[in-house]
C-alpha positions as CSV (number, residue, x, y, z in Angstrom):
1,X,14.9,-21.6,33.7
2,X,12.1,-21.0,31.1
3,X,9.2,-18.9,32.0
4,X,11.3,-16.8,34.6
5,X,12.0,-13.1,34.1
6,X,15.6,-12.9,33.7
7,X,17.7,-10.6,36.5
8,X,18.0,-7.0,36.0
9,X,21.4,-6.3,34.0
10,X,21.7,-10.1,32.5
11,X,22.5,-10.9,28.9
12,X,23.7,-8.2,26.8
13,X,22.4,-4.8,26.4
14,X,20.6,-3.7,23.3
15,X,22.7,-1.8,21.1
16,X,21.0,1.0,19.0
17,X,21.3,0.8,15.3
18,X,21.2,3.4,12.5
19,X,20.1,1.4,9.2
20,X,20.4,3.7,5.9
21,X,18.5,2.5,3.2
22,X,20.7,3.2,0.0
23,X,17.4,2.7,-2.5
24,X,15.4,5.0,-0.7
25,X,17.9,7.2,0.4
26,X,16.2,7.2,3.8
27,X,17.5,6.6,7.4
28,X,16.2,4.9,10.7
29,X,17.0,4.4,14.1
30,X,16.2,1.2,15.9
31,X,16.9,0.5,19.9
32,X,18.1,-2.7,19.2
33,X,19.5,-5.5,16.2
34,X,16.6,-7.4,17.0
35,X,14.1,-4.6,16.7
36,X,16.2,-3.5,13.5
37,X,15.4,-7.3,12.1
38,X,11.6,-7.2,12.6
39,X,11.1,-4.0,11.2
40,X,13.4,-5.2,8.5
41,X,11.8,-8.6,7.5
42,X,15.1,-10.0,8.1
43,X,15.2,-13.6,9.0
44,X,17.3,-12.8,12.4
45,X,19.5,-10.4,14.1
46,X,22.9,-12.2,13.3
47,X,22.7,-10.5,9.8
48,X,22.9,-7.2,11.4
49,X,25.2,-8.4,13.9
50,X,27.8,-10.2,11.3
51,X,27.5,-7.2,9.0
52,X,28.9,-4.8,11.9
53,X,31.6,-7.3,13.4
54,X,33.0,-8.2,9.5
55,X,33.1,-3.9,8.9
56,X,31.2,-4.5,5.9
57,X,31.0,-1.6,3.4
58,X,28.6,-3.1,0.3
59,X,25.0,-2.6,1.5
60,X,23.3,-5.7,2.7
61,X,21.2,-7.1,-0.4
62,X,22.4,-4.1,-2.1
63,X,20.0,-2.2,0.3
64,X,20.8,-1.6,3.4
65,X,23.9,-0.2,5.6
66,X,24.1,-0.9,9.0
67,X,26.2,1.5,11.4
68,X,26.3,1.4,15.5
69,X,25.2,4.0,17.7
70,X,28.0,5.2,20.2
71,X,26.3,5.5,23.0
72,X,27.5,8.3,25.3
């Protein structure tokens, strides 16, 4: 339903991100895709996501390389 808080441990959990920025030559961690996206002025979080589940190598827009965090 809209407006109610969802159950503890629903949906997916975030998944950290390490984005390197090839033109900078500078890296960042983010706690989640979404959180990657904002910071990023990306239009969404399926970028991230598609780039990562296709094991893309070219930077995205020439820029930027996505990676997972292992957790654990």
């Amino acid at each position: 339903m809209f407006g109610q808080p969802r159950p503890e441990g629903s949906g997916s959990p975030s998944q950290p991100i390490k984005v390197t920025d090839v033109i900078n030559n500078t890296t960042n961690f983010y706690d989640s895709m979404h959180e990657a996206a904002r910071e990023l002025n990306l239009p969404n979080h399926t970028i991230i996501y598609n780039y990562i589940k296709n094991n893309q190598k070219k930077p995205y827009k020439g820029k930027y390389i996505f990676n997972k965090i292992q957790e654990g």
